[in-house]
KERO-227611 format. One record per residue: x, y, z of N, C-alpha, C in turn. Coordinates in steps of 0.001 Angstrom, whole numbers, plus 524288, in hexadecimal, padded with zeros to 5 digits. Example, Ala and Ser with C-alpha at 12.3 -4.5 7.8 and 13.67 -1.06 7.14 Angstrom:
833867E9C681E788300C7EE6C81E78833907F31C81E78
832327F73681BA8835667FBDC81BE4832648001E81EBE
END
This chain:
0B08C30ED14E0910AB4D30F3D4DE670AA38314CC4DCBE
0A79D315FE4D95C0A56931B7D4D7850A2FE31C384DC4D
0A248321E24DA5309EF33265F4DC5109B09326AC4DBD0
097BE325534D8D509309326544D46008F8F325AD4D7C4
08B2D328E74D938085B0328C24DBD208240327224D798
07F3D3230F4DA3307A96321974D741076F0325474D7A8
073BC326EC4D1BA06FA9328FA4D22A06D62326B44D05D
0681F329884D0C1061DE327AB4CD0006279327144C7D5
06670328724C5ED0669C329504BF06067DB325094BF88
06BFB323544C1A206E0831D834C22D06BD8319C84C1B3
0687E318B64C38D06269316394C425061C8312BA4BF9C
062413139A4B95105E633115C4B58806460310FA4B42E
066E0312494B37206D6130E614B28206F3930BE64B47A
0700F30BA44BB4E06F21307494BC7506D483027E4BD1B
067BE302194BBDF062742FE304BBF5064FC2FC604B655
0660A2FF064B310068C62FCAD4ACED06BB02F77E4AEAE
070492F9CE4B1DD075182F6A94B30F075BB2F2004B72A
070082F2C94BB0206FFA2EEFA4BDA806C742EA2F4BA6A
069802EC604B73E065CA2E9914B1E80692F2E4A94AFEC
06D012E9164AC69071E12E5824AA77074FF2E0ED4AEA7
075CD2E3004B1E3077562E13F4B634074802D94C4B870
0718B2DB9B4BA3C06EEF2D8354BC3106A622D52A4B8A3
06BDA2D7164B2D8066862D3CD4B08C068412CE9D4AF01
06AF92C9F64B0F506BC72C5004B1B106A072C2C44B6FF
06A8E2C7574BC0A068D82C4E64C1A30642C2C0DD4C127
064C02BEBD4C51E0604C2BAC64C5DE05A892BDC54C6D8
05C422C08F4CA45058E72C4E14CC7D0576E2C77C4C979
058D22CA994C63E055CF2CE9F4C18F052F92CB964BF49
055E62C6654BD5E051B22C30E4B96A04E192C03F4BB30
04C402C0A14C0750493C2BEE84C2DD044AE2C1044C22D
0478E2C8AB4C3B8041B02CC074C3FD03F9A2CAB74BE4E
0438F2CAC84BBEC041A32CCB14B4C5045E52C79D4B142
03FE52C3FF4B110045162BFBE4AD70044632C1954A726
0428D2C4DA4A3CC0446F2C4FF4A012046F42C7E849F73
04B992C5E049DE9051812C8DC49DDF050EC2CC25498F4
04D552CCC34954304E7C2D2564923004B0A2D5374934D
046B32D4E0497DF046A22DA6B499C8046E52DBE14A03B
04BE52D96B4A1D204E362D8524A6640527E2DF1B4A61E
054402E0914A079057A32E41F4A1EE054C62E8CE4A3A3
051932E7A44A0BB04CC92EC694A11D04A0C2ED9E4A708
0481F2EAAB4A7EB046AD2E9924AE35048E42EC754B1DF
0508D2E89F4B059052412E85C4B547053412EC6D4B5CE
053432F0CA4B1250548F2F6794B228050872F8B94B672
04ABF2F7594B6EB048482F9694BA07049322F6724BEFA
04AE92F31F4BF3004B112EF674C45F04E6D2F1784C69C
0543A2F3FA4C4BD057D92F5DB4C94B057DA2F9E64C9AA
0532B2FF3B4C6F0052763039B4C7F0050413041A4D094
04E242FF6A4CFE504C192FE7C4D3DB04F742FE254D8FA
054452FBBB4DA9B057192FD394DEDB05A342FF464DF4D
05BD3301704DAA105F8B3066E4D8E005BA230CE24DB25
0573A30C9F4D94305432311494DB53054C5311614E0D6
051DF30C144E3800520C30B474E8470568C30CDA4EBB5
05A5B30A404E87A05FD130BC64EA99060D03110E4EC28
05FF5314A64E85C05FE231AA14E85205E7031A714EBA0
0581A31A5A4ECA9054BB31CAE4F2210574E319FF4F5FF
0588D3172D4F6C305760314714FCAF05FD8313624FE79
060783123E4FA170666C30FAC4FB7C06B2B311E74F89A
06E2E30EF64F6A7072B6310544F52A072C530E2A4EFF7
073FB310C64EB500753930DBC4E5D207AFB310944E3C3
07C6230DE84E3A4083C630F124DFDF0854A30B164DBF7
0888230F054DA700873D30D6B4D47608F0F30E2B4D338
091B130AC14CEC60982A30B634CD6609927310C64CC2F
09569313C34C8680976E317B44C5C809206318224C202
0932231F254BFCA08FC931FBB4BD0608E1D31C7B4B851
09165319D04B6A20900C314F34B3E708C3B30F5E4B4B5
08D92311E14BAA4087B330C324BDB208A483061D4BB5F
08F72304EF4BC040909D300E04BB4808E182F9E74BEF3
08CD12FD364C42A08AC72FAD44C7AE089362FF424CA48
082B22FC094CE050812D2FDC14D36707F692FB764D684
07F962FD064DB6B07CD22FA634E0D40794F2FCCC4E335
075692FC164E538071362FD514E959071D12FA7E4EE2B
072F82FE2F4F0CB070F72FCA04F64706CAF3015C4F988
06AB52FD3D4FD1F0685F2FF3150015069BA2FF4B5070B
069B2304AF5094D06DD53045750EE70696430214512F9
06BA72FF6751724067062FFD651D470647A301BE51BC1
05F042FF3151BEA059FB3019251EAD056093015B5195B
0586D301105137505564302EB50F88054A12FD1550CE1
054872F96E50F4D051C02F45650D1704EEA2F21F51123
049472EE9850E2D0484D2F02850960047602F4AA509C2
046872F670502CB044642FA215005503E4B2FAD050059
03B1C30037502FF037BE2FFB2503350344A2FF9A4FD6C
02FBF2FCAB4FCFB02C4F3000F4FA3502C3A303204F71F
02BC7308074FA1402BB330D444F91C02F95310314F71B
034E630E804F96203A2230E2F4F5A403A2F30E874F1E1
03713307E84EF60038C2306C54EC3F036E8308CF4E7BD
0309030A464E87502E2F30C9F4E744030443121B4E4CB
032DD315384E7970329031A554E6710399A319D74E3D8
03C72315A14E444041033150A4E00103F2A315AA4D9B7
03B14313EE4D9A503B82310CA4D3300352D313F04D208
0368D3167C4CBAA0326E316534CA1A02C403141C4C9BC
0292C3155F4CA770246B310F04CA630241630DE34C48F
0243030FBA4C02C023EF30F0A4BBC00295A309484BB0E
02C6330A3A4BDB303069307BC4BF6B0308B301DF4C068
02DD0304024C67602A7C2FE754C9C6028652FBE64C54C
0240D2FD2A4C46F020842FB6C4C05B022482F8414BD57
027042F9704BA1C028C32F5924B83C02AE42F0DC4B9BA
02E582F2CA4BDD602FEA2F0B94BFE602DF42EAC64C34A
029312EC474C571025F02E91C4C7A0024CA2E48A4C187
022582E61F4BE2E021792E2904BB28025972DF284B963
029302E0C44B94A02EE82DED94B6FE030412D9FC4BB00
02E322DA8D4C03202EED2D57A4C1DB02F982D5814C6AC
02C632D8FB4C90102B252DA744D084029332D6BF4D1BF
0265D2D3734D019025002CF024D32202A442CAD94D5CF
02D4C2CA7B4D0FF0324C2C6C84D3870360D2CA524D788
034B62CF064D4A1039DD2D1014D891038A32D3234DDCF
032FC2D1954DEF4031CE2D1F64E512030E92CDA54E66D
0323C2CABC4E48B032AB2C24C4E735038B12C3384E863
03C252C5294E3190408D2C5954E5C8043BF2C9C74E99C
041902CEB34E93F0417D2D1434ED73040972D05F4F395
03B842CC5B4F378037D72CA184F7A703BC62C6844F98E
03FF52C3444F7CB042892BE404F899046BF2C0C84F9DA
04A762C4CC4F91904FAC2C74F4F9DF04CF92CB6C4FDB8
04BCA2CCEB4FF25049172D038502E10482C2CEA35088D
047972C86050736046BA2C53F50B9704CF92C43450E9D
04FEF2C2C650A65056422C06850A85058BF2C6D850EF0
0584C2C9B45096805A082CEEF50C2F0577C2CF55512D1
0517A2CFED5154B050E52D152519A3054452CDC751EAD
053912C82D51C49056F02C45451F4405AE42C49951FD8
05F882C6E351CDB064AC2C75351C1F067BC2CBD451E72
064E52D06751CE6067E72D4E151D22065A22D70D522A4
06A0B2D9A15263406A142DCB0529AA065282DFE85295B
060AA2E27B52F6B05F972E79B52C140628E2EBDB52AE2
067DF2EC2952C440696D2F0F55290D06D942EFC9525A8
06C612F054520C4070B22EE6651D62070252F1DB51856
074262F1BA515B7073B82F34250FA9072F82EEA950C95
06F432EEE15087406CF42EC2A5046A0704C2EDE64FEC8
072AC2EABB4FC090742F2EA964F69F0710E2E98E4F225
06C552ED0E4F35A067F02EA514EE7C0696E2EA5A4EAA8
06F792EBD14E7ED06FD72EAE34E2E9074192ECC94E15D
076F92E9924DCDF07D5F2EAC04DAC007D922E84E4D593
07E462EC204D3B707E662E8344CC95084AF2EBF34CA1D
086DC2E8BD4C5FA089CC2EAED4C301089432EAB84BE8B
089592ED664BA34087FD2EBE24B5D008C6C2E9344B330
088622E4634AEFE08CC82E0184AD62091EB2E3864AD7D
091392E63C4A726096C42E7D74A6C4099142EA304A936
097932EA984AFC609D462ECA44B05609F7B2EA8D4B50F
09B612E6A04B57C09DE92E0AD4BAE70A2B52DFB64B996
0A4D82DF934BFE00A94C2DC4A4C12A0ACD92DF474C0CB
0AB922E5A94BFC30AF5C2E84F4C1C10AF292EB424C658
0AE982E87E4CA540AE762EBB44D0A10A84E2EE574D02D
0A5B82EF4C4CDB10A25E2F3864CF1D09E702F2FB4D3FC
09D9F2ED9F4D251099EF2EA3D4D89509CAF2ECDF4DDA8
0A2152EAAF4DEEA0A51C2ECC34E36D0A4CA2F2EF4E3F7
0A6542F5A44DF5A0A5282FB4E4DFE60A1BF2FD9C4E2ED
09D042FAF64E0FC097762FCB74E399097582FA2A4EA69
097AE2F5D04EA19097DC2F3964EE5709C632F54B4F244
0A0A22F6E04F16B0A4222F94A4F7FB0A39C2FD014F964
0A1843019B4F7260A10B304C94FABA09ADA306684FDD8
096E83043B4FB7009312302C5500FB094B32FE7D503A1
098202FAAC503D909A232F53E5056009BA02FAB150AF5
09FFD2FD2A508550A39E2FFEA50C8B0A0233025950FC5
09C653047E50E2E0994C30926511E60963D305A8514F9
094AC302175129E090012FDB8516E6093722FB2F51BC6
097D82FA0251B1209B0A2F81651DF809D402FBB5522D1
09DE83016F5218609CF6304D45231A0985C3052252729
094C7303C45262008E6F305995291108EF52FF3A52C60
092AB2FCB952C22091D82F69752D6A08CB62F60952B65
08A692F4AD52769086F02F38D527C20871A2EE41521EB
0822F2EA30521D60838B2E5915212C07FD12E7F451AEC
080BB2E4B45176107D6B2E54B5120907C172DF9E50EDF
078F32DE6550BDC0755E2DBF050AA8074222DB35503D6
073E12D73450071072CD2D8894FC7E071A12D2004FB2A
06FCD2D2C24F54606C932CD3A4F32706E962CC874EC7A
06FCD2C8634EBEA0720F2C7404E680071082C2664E3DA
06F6A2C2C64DFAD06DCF2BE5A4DBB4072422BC454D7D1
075662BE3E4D89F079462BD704D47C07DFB2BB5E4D7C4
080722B5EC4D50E083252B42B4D96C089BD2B6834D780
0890F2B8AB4D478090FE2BA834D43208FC52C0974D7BD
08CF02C1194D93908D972C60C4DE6208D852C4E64E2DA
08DAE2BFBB4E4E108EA62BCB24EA210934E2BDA74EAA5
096A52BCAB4E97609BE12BCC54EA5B09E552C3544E93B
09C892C6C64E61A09F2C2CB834E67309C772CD664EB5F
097892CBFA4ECD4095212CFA34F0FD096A52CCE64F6DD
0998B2C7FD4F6E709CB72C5694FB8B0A07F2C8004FCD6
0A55F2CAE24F7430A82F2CDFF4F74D0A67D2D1B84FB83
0A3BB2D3244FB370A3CE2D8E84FDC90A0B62D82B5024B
0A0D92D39E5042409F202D23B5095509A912D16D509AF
097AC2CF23508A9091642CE85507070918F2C7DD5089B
08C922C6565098108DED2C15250BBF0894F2BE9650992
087332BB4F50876082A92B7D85083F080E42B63650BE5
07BC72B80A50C2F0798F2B5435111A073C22B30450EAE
0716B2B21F50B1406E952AFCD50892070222AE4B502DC
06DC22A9695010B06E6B2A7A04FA2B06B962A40B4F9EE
069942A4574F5700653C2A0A74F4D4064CC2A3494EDFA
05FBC29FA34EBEF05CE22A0A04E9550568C2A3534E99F
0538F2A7AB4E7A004F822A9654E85C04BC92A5D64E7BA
047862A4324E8E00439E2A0784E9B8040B32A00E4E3E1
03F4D29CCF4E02A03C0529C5C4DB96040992A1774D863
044852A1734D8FC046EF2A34A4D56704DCE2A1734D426
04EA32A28B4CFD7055512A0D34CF0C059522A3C94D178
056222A7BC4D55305AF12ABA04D6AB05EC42AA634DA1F
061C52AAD94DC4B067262A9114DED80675D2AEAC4E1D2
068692AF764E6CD068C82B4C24EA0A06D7D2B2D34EDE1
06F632B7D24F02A0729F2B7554F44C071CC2BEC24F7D5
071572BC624FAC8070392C11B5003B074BD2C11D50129
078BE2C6C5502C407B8F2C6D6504D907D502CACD507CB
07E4C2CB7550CDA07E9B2CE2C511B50864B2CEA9510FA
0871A2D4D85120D08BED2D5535131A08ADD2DA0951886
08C4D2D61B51C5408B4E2D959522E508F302DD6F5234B
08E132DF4E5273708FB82E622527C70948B2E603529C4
097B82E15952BBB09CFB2E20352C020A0812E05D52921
0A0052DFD4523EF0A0592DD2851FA50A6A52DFAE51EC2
0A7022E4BC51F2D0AA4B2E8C551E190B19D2E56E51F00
END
């Protein structure tokens, strides 16, 4: 895996790539179903746990190219307070943001939030997030990102936690020891989820 430290500049090129990324999910098109101004959006939508990430957790990224990144968050920093979240993201930001479609995405926040407290250890690492951009899937970059906090968590024995809408990442994220312990569908919606817990002796 590179070297490359994520910074803040990083920030609005990444939110590009997770845009591209994820603008077919069930989930994006949930918050925001019109898909031509879904790219637009989603750029502000993943400014949002990418900042967070900064403050509170861990964000890495393939290379200065930002082919892919992940957010996590270590013990102790979920949820995200408030005030966090608050002081991540522009207000002018929020603002939009909120209109763009905060109402759904705190029904679905409110519903995975629930899954997450039931599921996960209190001390665990959280995977709030891993995207690759189309073009350059399926060449390792997912794994890249993913073994070497895999290695260090395993290290700390400690167990980690994450949530996925998309069902061809069930099986790469089994790979690496991750397990299902919830699936279902979200309630009054088409979404399809899977919770999955990979415990701390996983190693």
């Amino acid at each position: 895996m590179s070297d490359t430290v994520f910074e803040r500049r990083m920030v609005s090129g990444a939110a590009e790539m997770l845009s591209r990324a994820f603008h077919a999910d069930m989930l994006l098109a949930n918050y925001f179903p019109d898909s031509t101004r879904r790219l637009a959006v989603g750029r502000l939508f993943f400014q949002l746990p990418l900042s967070i990430g900064l403050r509170v957790g861990e964000v890495s990224t393939t290379s200065p190219g930002i082919e892919g990144v992940a957010v996590w968050y270590p013990p102790g920093t979920y949820p995200v307070s408030t005030w966090k979240t608050l002081q991540a993201i522009p207000f002018l930001s929020a603002l939009r943001f909120g209109i763009a479609g905060g109402a759904r995405m705190k029904a679905l926040g409110d519903f995975f939030d629930s899954r997450h407290s039931r599921i996960a250890p209190t001390n665990h690492w959280f995977l709030e997030l891993l995207g690759v951009d189309p073009d350059a899937q399926g060449r390792g970059h997912a794994g890249s990102l993913l073994r070497p906090v895999l290695a260090r968590i395993d290290g700390e024995g400690c167990p980690s936690y994450l949530e996925t809408t998309n069902p061809r990442n069930v099986s790469m994220y089994e790979h690496f020891g991750f397990q299902v312990r919830d699936s279902g569908t979200v309630p009054d919606t088409r979404i399809d989820y899977w919770c999955m817990l990979r415990p701390g002796d996983a190693a």
